[in-house]
C-alpha positions in Angstrom: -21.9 -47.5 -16.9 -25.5 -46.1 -16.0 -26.4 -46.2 -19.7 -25.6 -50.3 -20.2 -28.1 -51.2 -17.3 -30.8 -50.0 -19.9 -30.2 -49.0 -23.3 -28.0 -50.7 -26.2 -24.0 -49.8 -26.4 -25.1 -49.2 -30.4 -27.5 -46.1 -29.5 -25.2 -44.7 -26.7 -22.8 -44.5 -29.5 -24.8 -43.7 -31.7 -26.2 -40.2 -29.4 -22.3 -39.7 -28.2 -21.7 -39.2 -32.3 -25.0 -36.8 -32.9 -23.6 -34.7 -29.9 -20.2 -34.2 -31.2 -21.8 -33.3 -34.8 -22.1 -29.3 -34.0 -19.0 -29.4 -31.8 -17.2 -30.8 -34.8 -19.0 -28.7 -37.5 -18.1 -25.6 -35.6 -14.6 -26.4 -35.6 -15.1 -27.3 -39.2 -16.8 -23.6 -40.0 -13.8 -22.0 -37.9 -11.1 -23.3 -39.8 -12.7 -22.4 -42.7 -12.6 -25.7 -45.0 -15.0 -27.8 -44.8 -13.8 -30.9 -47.2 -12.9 -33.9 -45.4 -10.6 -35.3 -48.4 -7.4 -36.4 -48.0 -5.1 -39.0 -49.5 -4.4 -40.4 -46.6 -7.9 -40.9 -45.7 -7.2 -45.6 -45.8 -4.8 -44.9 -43.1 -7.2 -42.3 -41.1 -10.0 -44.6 -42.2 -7.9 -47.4 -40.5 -7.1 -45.3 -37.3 -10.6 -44.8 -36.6 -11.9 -48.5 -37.4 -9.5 -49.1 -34.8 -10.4 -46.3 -32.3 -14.0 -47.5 -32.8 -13.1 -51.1 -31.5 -11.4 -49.5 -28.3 -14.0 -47.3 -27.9 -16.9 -50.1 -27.8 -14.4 -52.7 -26.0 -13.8 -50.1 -23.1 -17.4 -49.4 -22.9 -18.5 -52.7 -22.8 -15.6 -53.7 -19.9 -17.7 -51.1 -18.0 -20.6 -52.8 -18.0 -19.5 -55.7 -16.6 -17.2 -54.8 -14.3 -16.2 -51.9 -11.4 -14.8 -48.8 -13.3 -11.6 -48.5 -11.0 -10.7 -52.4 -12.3 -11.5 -51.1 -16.2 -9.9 -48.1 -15.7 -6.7 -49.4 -14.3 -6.7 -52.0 -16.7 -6.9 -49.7 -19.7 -3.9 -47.1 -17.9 -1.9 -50.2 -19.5 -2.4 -48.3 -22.5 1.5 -46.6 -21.9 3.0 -49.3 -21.6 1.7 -50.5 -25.1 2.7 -47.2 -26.5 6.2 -47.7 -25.3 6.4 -51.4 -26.7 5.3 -49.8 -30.1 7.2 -46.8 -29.9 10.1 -48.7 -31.5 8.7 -51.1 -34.0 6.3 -48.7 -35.5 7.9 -45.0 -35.0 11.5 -46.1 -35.1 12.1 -44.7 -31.3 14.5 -46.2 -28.7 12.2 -46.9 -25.3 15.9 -46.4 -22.9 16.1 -49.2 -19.9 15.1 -46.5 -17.3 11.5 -46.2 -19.1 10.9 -49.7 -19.6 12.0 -49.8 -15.9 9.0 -47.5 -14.9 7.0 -49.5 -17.2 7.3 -52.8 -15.7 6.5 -51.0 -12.2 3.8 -49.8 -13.5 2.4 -52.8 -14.6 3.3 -54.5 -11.5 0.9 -52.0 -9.7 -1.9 -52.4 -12.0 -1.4 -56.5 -11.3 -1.1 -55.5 -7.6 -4.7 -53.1 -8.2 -6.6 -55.6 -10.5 -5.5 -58.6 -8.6 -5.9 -61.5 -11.8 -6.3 -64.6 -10.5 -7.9 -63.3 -6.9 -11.7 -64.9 -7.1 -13.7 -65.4 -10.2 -11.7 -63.8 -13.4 -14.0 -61.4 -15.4 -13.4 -61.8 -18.8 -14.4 -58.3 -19.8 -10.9 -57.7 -18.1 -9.8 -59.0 -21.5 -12.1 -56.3 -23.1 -10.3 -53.1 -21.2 -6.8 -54.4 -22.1 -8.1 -55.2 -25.4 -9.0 -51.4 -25.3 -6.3 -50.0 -24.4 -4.2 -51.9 -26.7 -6.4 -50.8 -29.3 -6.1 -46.9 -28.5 -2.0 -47.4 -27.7 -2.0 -48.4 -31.9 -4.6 -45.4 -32.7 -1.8 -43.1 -30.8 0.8 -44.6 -32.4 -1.0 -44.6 -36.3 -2.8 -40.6 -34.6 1.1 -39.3 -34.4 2.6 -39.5 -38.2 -1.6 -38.8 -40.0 -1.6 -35.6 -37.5 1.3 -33.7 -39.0 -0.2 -34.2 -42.8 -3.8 -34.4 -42.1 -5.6 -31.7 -40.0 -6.8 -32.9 -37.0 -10.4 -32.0 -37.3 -10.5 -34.3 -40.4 -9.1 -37.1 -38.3 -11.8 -36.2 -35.7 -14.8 -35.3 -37.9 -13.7 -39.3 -40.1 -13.6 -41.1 -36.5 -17.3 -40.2 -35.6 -18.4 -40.8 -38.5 -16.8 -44.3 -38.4 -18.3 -44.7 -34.9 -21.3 -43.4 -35.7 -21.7 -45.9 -38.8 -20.3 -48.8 -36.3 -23.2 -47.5 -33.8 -25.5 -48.2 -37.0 -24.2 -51.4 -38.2 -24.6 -52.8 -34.7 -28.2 -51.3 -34.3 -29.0 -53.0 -37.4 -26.9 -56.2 -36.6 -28.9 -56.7 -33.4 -32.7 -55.3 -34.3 -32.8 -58.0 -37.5 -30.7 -60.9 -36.4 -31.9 -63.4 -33.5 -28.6 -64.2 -31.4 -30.7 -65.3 -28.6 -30.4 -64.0 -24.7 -26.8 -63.4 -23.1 -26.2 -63.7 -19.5 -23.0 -61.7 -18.9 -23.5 -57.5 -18.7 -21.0 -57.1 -21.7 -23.1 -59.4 -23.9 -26.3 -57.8 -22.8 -25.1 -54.4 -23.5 -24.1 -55.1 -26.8 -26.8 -57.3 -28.2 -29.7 -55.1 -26.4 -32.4 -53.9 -29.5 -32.8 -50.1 -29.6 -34.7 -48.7 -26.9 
């Protein structure tokens, strides 16, 4: 949240990706294989396109608005999980769960009040994050027990990373012209 008043969601991403480089490469060293191939690697590639959305989405709610409201909108995440737990893993969500679930959203409703006051759209950019990492979980479960999970890891930052890049570029060459609202502003800001 301190970083969007200032510098551009690309090279926060961008430095959040550098930083996890020796973490990752250390892990790499200590399992002893460093090749990141895999035949699975459209589906991680997918999971981590994905991921990278959430990622950017959630941090781009936080620019906008209180972190309490993003954060309890994106604890929504769950109850996405459970809704896909069926469809795409083929597990039954019991009536007791989906019980919890609906409380659960009541009380976020209840905390985030929509509809109190002005409505924030980047409200729409949390849920749109949490929805986003509820389908990286659900895609994250199956690739974990064939792939290992510092491959997963080590493909998602570089697919954040090369999203951080993209969007640098994106906004240092192309004229989109000046945003108003903090999510726009933090997103479209050149690098610093």
């Amino acid at each position: 949240k301190y970083m969007s008043s200032g510098y551009p969601a690309s090279e926060t991403l961008l430095f959040r990706c550098i930083g996890s480089v020796p973490v990752l490469a250390f892990m790499l060293w200590r399992e002893g294989n460093w090749s990141l191939a895999t035949p699975l690697w459209p589906r991680v590639l997918l999971r981590s396109l994905i991921l990278a959305v959430a990622y950017l989405t959630f941090v781009l709610a936080i620019a906008a608005m209180p972190i309490a409201n993003a954060v309890a909108i994106y604890f929504t995440m769950p109850f996405f999980v459970a809704g896909l737990a069926g469809p795409l893993l083929g597990e039954r969500v019991r009536f007791h769960r989906w019980m919890a679930i609906i409380a659960g959203f009541i009380g976020v409703m209840i905390m985030v009040r929509p509809g109190v006051g002005v409505f924030e759209p980047a409200a729409l950019l949390a849920l749109m994050s949490a929805m986003g990492y509820a389908v990286g979980q659900m895609l994250g479960r199956p690739l974990s027990q064939k792939v290992a999970p510092i491959v997963i890891a080590t493909w998602q930052n570089f697919v954040y990373a090369g999203m951080a890049i993209v969007l640098l570029i994106l906004f240092s060459l192309g004229d989109f012209g000046s945003f108003s609202h903090p999510s726009l502003v933090f997103l479209s800001r050149p690098w610093v």
